[in-house]
Phi, psi and omega in degrees: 000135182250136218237021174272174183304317202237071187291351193275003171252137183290171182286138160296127158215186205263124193258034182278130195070346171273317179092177199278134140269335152211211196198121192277153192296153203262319185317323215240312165307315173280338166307290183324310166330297179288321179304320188274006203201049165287167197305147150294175177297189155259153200218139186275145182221175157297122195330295216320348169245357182318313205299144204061356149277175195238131169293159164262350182183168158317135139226157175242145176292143193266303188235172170296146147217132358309184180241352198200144171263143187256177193238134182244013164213137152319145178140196180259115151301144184185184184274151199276308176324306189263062186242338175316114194094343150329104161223182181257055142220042137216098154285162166247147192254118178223153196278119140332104181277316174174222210191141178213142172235172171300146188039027158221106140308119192283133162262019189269178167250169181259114204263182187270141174064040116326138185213134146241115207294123173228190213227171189259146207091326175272143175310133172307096176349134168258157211109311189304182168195345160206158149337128115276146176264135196319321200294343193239079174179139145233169194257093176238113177064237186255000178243144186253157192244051182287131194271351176220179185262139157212140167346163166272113188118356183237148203058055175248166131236126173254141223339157165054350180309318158341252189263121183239132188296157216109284197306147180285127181271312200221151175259158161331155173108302205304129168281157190258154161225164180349302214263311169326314174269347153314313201269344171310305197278338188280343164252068162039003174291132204166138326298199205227154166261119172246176164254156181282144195270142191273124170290103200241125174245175226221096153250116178280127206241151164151106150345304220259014169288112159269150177286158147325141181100335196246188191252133171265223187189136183041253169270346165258174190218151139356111171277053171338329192267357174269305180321280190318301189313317190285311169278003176249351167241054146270305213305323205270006181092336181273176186263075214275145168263174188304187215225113174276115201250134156235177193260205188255355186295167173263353168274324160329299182293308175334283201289313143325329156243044157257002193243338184283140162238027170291183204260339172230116180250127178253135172225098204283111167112191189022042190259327189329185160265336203285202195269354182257011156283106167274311165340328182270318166323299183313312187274339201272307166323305195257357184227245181198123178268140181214021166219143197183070197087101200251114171313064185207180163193093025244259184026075160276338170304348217289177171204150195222153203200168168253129177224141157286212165294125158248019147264182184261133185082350175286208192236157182266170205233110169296123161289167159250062184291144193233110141015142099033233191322134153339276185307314198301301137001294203275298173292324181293340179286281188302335158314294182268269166000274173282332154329316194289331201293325195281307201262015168301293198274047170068006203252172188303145145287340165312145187306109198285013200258141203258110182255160184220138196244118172228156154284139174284180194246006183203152176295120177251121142282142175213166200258150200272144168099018180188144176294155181208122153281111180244115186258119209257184092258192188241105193220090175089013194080351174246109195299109169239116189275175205270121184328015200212151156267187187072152159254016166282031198229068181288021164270345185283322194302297174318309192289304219287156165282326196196206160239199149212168175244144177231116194289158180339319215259010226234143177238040164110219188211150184244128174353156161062357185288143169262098160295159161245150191249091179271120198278119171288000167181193200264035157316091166091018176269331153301034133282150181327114164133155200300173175237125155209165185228051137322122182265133199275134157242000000 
């Protein structure tokens, strides 16, 4: 009986110089994902930061809103009966009592032919019980001239109307928005229980790495990919740490991830085969590598690991190994990486990406037993995918509107078929066809 943690993946072992003897299914990879990667604990913040965070629990309103009943139009408060019969060739005449604004109230009570001129928004007198809107009333000396009749209760709000203390507002869970955190702060909640967003460090591995900002020069590049990487786990809710740039040794890498301390470490590079991808051995030491070669394409190197806690009673910190190669990065991030990032911090695991069901404009092949990444644009309404291979050509990501995924079991798509499409942003999202940000398997 097989009694390992992730029995549907197969075991890692070391393929430097050697190649995959097998690959583990993108399906199996992302369960193992979701297994490892449940919400964090919770941390109270300021409404005024709340918004794009994930609740931590149910709240309930502590008070009414309104808190009072109010006046919902400019004008004169007064009693509505008695306006009955108020028309404009018979006005009725009511003695100007005083006056109410938003936060200042008339404090008096309201006598019979009473009037008080109040501002929208200000509490309602007590004796009133309605509104005339300033237009159907005039203002002579000290007496209002009211022209029409209206009922008791209208252009009030009253106590609770809102909102009723008690009543459940948001369930646990809930990601907050703008308007969300509006209504937090007007029934006085502050600071709010959210779960905490995952502190994610960043080692970028490679000789042949320049920090970002410099030029390149001879044999060496850019580190690009921390840049992308550092913005898709903003996008994901996390907390990126400064970014640790190393060489390819194995004692380098060791000690950068004895060092990291975020709650999730992403490692750009050294996933390979050659003889200087150390990482996944490295990760097997010190934790558990429990991934090593993935049925797709591309990243099919990715690799995934396990680290312990590093408090006593914490949780182990899943690694990431990530491609390189750009594209390869990019997909491998989004597949694995961020999901866990998303459901570290309460958020969907699902792709944050906006989809669309189009017909292509050509015929795709892809080979059956592995995900094919594919990156398209959108032209005329039709999915045309992008002339060019490899996953060193990270200008394809920039050209594309978006991608497809061509599942494992599939040997492509024939002209004219309708795919989905996940839009790397809201290129073409008012065109015909559905939206969800389902991650496909």
């Amino acid at each position: 009986m097989d009694t390992r943690r992730f029995p549907d993946l197969p075991i890692p072992d070391d393929v430097r110089m050697k190649g995959f003897r097998g690959r583990a299914e993108v399906v199996a990879v992302q369960r193992m994902v979701d297994q490892v990667s449940t919400p964090l604990a919770g941390e109270m913040v300021p409404v005024m930061d709340c918004a794009g965070r994930v609740l931590a629990e149910e709240v309930d309103a502590p008070v009414d809103i309104p808190g009072f009943d109010r006046a919902a139009m400019d004008g004169f408060a007064l009693k509505g009966e008695e306006t009955f019969g108020a028309a404009t060739d018979n006005p009725l005449p009511f003695t100007l009592a005083g006056e109410a604004r938003a936060g200042h109230g008339w404090d008096g009570q309201l006598s019979r032919g009473q009037a008080v001129r109040i501002m929208t928004g200000a509490p309602l007198p007590a004796g009133a019980d309605a509104v005339i809107p300033a237009e159907q009333a005039a203002l002579e000396d000290r007496t209002v001239q009211v022209r029409e009749a209206v009922p008791p209760g209208k252009h009030v709000s009253r106590r609770g109307e809102d909102v009723r203390s008690g009543a459940r507002i948001f369930s646990g869970g809930r990601c907050l928005r703008p308007q969300d955190a509006g209504l937090l702060a007007s029934l006085g909640i502050s600071p709010v229980h959210v779960i905490r967003r995952p502190a994610v460090s960043l080692i970028a591995t490679g000789d042949e790495l320049l920090p970002p900002g410099e030029k390149p020069r001879g044999a060496a590049i850019i580190d690009s990919n921390s840049v992308v990487l550092t913005a898709l786990v903003t996008r994901d809710g996390g907390v990126p740490l400064p970014v640790q740039r190393i060489g390819d040794g194995a004692d380098v890498t060791e000690a950068a991830l004895g060092e990291a301390t975020g709650d999730v470490i992403l490692i750009s590079g050294g996933s390979s085969v050659g003889l200087e991808d150390h990482a996944p051995s490295i990760v097997a030491r010190m934790g558990s590598l429990e991934v090593h070669g993935i049925a797709m394409r591309p990243s099919s190197p990715t690799g995934i690991g396990l680290l312990p806690a590093r408090q006593p009673g914490g949780r182990e910190r899943p690694v990431f190994l990530l491609p390189g190669n750009p594209v390869s990065n990019l997909c491998a991030y989004d597949f694995f990486a961020g999901r866990a990032i998303r459901r570290f911090g309460g958020l969907p695991a699902s792709w944050p990406y906006p989809r669309q069901t189009l017909p292509l404009a050509r015929k795709v092949v892809s080979v059956p037993g592995r995900v094919d990444y594919m990156r398209v644009t959108i032209k005329d309404g039709r999915v045309e995918p992008l002339a060019v291979a490899g996953a060193a050509v990270a200008s394809s990501t920039v050209r594309a509107h978006g991608f497809v995924v061509i599942p494992r079991d599939a040997e492509g798509f024939a002209a004219g078929e309708e795919v989905n499409v996940f839009l790397y942003d809201q290129v073409g999202v008012a065109m015909t066809g559905r939206e969800t940000g389902e991650t496909p398997r």
